[in-house]
N, C-alpha and C positions, 0 to 999 in steps of 0.2 A: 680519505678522498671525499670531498665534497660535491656536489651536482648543481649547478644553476639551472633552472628550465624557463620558457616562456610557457605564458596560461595555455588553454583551452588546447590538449592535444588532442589530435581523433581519436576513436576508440579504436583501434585499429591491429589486427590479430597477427603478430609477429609474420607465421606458415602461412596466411593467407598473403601478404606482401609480398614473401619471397616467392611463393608461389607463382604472382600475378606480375613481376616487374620484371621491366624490356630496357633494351638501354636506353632507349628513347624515352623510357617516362623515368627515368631514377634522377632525374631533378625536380621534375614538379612532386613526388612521391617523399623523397629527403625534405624536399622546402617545406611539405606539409607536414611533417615530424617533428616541427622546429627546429630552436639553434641552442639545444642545451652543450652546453662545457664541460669537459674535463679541468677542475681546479686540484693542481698538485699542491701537498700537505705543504706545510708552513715548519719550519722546525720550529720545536716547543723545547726550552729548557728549563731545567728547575733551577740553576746559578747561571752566573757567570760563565762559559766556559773557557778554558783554558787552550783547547785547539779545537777546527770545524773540520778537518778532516781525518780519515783512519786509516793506513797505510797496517797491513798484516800479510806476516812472510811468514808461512807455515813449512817447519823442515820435517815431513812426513817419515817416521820411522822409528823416531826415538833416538835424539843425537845426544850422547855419553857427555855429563857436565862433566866429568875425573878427567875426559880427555883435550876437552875445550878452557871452559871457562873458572872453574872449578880443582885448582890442583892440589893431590892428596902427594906429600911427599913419605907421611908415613906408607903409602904403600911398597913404594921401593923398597923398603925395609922389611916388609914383609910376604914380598913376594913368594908366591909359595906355598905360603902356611896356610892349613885347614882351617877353615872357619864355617859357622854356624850357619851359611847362605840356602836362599831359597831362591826356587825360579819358577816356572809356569807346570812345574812336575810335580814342585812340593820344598820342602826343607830338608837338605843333607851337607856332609862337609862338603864343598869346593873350597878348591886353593885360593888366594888373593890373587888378585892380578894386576901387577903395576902397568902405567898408562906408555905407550912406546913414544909418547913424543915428550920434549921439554917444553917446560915453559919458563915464560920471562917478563919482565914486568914493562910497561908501557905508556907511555904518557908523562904526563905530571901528574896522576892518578897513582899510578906506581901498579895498574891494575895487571894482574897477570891472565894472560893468554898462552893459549900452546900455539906449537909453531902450525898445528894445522890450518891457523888463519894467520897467510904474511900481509894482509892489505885493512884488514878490520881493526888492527891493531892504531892505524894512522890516525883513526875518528875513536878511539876508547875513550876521550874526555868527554865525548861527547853522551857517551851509553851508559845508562844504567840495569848493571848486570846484577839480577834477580837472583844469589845461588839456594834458597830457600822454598823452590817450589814444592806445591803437595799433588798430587790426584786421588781417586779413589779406587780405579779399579786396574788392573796392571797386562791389558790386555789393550792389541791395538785398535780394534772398533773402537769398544766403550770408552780409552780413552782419549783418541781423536775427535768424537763425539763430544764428551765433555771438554776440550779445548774449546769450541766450537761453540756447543751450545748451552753448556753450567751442568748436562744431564748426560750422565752415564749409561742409563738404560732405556727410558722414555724420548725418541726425538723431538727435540724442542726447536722455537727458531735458533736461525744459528745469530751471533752476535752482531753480524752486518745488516741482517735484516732488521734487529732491534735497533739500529743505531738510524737506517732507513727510516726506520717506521716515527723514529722520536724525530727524526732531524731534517728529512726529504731530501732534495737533491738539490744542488746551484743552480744545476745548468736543466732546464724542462726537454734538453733533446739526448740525455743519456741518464742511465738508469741509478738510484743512490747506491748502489751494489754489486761489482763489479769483484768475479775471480778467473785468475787465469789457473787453468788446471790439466795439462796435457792428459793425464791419464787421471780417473776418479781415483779419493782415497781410499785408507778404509770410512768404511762406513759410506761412501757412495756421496751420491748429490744429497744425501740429509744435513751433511757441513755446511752447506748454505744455503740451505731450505726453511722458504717463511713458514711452514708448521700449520699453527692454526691462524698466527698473522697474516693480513690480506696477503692473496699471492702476487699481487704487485710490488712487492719487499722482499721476492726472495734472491736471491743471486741471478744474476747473469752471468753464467759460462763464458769463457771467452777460452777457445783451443788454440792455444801453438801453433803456428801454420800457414799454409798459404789464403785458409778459409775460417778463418779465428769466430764466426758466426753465421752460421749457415744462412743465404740468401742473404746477405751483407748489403750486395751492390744493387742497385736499384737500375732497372734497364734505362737507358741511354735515351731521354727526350730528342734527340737529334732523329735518332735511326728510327725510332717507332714511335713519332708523334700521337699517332690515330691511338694507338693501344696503352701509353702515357694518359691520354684524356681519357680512355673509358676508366680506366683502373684508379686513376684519383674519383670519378665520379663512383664506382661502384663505393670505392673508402668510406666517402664522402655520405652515401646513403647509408653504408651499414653501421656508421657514426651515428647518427638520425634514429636510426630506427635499434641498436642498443639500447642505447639514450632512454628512448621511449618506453623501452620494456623496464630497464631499469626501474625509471620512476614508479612501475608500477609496485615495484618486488623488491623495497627500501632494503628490505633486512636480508636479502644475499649480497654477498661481498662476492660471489665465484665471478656474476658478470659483471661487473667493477671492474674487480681487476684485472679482465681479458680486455675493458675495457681501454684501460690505462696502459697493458702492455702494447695495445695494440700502437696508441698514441708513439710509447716509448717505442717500437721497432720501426717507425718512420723516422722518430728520431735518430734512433741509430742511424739509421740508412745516410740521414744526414750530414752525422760527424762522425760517426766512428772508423770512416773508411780515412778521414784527413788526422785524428789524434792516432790510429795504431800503424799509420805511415811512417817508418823511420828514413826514409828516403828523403824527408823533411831534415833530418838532422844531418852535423858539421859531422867531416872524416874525424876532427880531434874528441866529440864525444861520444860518437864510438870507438874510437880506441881507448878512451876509458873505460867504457865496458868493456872492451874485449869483443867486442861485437864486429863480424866483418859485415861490410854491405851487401843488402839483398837478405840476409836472416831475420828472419819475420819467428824465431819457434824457439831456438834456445833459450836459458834460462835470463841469461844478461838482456834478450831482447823484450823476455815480459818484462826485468825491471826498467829497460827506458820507455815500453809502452805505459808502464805504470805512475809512472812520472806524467806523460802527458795527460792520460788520463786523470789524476789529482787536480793537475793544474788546471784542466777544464772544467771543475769543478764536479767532478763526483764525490759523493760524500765517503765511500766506503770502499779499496780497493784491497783485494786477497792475491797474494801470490803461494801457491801450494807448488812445494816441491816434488813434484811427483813424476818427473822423466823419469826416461826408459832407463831400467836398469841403476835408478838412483834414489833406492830407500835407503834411509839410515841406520837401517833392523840388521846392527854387525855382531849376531849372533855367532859365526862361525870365523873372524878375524877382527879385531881391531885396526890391523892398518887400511880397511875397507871403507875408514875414513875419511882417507885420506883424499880419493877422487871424487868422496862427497863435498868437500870443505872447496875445494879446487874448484870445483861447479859454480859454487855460489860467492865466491868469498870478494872475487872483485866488482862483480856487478854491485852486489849489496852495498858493496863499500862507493862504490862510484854513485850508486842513487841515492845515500844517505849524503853524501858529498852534494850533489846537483840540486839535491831541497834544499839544503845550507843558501847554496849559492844562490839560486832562485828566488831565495825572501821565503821560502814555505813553510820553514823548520819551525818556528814559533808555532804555529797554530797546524801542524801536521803531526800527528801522534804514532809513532812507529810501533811495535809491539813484533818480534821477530822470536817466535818459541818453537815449542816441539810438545809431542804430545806426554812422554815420560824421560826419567833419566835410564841409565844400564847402570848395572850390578859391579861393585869392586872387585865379583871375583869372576872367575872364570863362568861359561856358561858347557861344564863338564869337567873332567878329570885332567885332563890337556887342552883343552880348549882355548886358542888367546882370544875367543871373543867373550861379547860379555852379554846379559840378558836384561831384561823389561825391568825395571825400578819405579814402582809407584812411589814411594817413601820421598826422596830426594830428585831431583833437577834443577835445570836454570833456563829461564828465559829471561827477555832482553827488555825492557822499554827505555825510549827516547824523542826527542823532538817537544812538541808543545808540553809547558807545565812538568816536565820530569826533571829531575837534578842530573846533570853528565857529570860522568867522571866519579861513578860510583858504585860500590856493592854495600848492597841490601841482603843478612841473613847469611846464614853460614851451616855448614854441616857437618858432622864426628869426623875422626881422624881419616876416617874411608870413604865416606862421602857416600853411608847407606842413609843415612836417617840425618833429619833437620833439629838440631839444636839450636838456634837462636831465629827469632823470630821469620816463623814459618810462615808462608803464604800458600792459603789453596787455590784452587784456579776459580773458587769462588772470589777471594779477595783479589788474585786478577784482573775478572772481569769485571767488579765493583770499580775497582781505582779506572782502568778503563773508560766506563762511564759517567766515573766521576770529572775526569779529565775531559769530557766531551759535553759538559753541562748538565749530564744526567743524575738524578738522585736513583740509584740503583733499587731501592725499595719503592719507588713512588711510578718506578717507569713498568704500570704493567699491565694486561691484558686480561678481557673477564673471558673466559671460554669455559666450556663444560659445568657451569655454577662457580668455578673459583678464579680468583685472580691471579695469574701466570705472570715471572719475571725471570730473567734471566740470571740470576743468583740465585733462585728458590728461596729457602726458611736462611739463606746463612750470607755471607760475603762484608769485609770490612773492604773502608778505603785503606790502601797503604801510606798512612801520611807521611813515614821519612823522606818517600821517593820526591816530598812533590817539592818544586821550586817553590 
């Protein structure tokens, strides 16, 4: 964030203004502050990029690749049998455990899906399904954490804020960073937390609801003209006299960024009450969602606010699954997937469809994951559910720069461990970046004496993915 000022300001002692001002004088007071600006960032790439905006659908809990996207047929076969498995206790026998759904191939891809997604299957030419994920740590903090932000244990920014901070916003009246999160994950608001990056980069919550942003609406110029003018004029002064103290105090970034947020919550006030309005949209696309009229909270209605939001020009929007009662953590059944997959399955499919449609999907980067895969076998002696898998998963990208209609990586007959070219979630976020114009080593941050990125010491791009 940059600052323009005019010369010669007063010397003028922040507590002593506020001290001393009436509403009668907070115009000649602001005029004598001058008329320094707020200049939002510029995005900076290091190529070409291949898409401007980042569309990310976080399925909170750890969704089983063996039961989605990933089918092990030798397990059927070995249903049963003891094997060498380990879970968050330790290492002992568990039985295998075959997946309770079928799958079937789809597309002119020939990609196979299980039937827990009947509507995701329509667009599979379009997705490239990743079954070669890595993590590091097999726990759900630290590894939602590292989805998020490359770091398991240290919180770092999470990768919207990084994408923010390199790329800025379209639109100067809504924020680069935008999550919708009914309930926090694990690991809390550090998922999209600028960290040591200005805090004007880090997420904007947006709650499921009737009030998706506390004080949203901005009182009614009609009904309270008088109190309308003082409150833009009070804005207006403490615009001025920020401003002022700023210039003096180059090297903090805290009042910057209150400075910039403060800008950005006008702006909200200004658009955000008309793009997360679906009462705007046709009965026919919300029943493609599955959306009835008047739901402002369900999961189908973050993804058509999520839409509008892109289209408005945000740079970075998060959908985190996290309603009530809808983790993916099916430690004690496997069919307990069933009403997760049911949740998401058609919106998803419906908003990857309306970017298509829209003209978005070239230059809109999808990225739809989870934080780990579950265990081939049972998580106990009879158990049909399954447990935490760092070793192997799948996540999804598509849209800008990605090849559809494809799988990337592969994993042993049980789908514990990654045989053919593995990707950790460093190489993830790498290709990510890369797809966004960013050179993943060159995009990074001096704090504490060292320079901060969001890959740390490691991360490739994925080149087979790219178009």
């Amino acid at each position: 964030m940059a600052l323009t000022n005019s010369h010669d300001q007063p010397n003028l002692n922040r507590r002593q203004i506020l001290s001393g001002a009436s509403a009668a004088g907070l115009w000649q007071m602001a005029a004598a502050l001058g008329n320094a600006q707020i200049v939002l960032p510029q995005a900076r790439t290091h190529h070409t990029p291949k898409a401007k905006r980042f569309l990310m659908i976080f399925l909170t809990g750890g969704m089983s690749h063996i039961d989605t996207f990933d089918p092990k047929p030798e397990l059927k076969r070995l249903h049963g049998k003891s094997y060498d498995g380990f879970n968050l206790r330790g290492t002992s026998q568990l039985p295998l455990l075959q997946s309770p759904y079928q799958f079937q191939q789809h597309g002119q891809s020939g990609i196979y899906v299980s039937d827990l997604f009947k509507c995701l299957p329509h667009v599979i030419d379009d997705l490239c399904i990743i079954r070669s994920l890595k993590t590091d740590i097999v726990e759900h903090f630290q590894a939602t954490l590292a989805m998020h932000t490359g770091s398991s244990t240290v919180p770092m920014p999470s990768i919207g804020c990084w994408l923010s901070f390199a790329l800025g916003t379209e639109n100067p009246n809504l924020p680069g960073y935008i999550v919708f999160c009914e309930n926090l994950p694990y690991a809390g608001a550090q998922v999209f937390d600028s960290s040591f990056l200005p805090p004007e980069f880090q997420g904007v919550r947006i709650v499921p609801g009737p009030e998706p942003i506390a004080n949203l609406q901005s009182p009614s110029t009609e009904s309270q003209p008088e109190n309308i003018s003082l409150k833009n004029l009070e804005q207006k002064f403490l615009d001025r006299l920020n401003e002022h103290h700023a210039i003096k105090r180059p090297e903090d970034p805290r009042l910057k960024g209150r400075m910039n947020n403060n800008q950005v919550a006008r702006g909200l006030q200004k658009q955000a009450p008309e793009a997360l309005d679906l009462n705007q949209e046709t009965d026919q696309t919300l029943t493609r969602y599955g959306l009835k009229r008047g739901d402002q909270k369900s999961f189908s209605a973050q993804c058509l606010m999520a839409r509008r939001l892109l289209e408005r020009g945000v740079r970075c929007v998060e959908i985190i699954d996290t309603g009530a009662s809808n983790n993916w953590d099916s430690h004690g059944n496997m069919a307990d997937h069933r009403p997760k997959a049911l949740r998401v399955d058609q919106s998803i499919t419906a908003l990857l469809k309306d970017i298509k449609a829209r003209g978005l999907w070239d230059d809109t980067l999808i990225a739809i994951c989870t934080e780990f895969g579950r265990t081939p076998w049972g998580d106990g002696a009879n158990s049909p559910g399954r447990n935490h898998l760092a070793s192997a998963f799948t996540c999804i990208l598509a849209g800008g720069g990605v090849k559809g209609g494809m799988v990337h990586g592969t994993t042993d007959d049980i789908g514990a461990h990654v045989v053919n070219d593995l990707v950790h979630v460093h190489d993830y976020h790498a290709t990510i970046l890369h797809l966004m114009g960013l050179d993943h080593k060159k995009l990074t941050y001096r704090y504490a004496g060292r320079d901060f990125r969001l890959t740390d010491v490691a991360g490739n791009v994925v080149q087979p993915i790219l178009a």
